[in-house]
C-alpha positions in Angstrom: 0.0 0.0 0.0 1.2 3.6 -1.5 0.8 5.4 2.3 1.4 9.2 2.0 4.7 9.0 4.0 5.8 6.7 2.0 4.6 8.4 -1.5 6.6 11.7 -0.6 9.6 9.7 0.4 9.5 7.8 -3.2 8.9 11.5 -4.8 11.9 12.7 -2.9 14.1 9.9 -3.6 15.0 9.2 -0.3 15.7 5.6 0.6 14.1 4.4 4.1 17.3 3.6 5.8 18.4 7.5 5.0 15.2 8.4 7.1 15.5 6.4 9.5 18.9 7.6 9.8 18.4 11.2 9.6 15.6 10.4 12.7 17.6 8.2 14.8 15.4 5.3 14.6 15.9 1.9 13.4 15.0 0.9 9.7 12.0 -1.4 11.1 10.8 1.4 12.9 10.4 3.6 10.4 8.9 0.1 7.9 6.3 0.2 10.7 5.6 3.7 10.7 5.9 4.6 6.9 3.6 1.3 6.1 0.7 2.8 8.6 1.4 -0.7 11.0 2.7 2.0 14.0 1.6 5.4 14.9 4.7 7.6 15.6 4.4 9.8 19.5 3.7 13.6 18.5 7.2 14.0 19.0 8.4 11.7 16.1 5.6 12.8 13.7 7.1 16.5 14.5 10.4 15.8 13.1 9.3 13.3 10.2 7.0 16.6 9.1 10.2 18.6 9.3 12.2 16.9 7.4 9.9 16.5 5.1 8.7 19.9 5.1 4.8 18.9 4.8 2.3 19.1 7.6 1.7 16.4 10.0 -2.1 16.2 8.5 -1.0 15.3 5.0 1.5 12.9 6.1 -0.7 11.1 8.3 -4.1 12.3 8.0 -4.2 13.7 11.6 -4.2 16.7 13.4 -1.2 17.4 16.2 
């Protein structure tokens, strides 16, 4: 399943492990997050919406 996080990492050409990386959490973390299996703390969806520049609503369909 194309999830949003995942669509804007694809569009950005970003490979996972470089997220995970540039968030300081382990490659199956982010797989469970970016495949919608795990909902990040507020905290983590914070910095995955910085680095990715986009709200936390478009990236996960929620409000903060």
């Amino acid at each position: 399943m194309l999830t949003p996080i995942r669509y804007y990492r694809l569009l950005r050409g970003w490979k996972a492990a470089e997220v995970a990386r540039r968030l300081e959490i382990s490659p199956s973390y982010w797989s469970r997050i970016e495949s919608g299996r795990l909902k990040p703390p507020l905290s983590l969806r914070r910095r995955i919406a910085g680095i990715f520049q986009l709200s936390q609503t478009v990236l996960f369909g929620v409000h903060p």
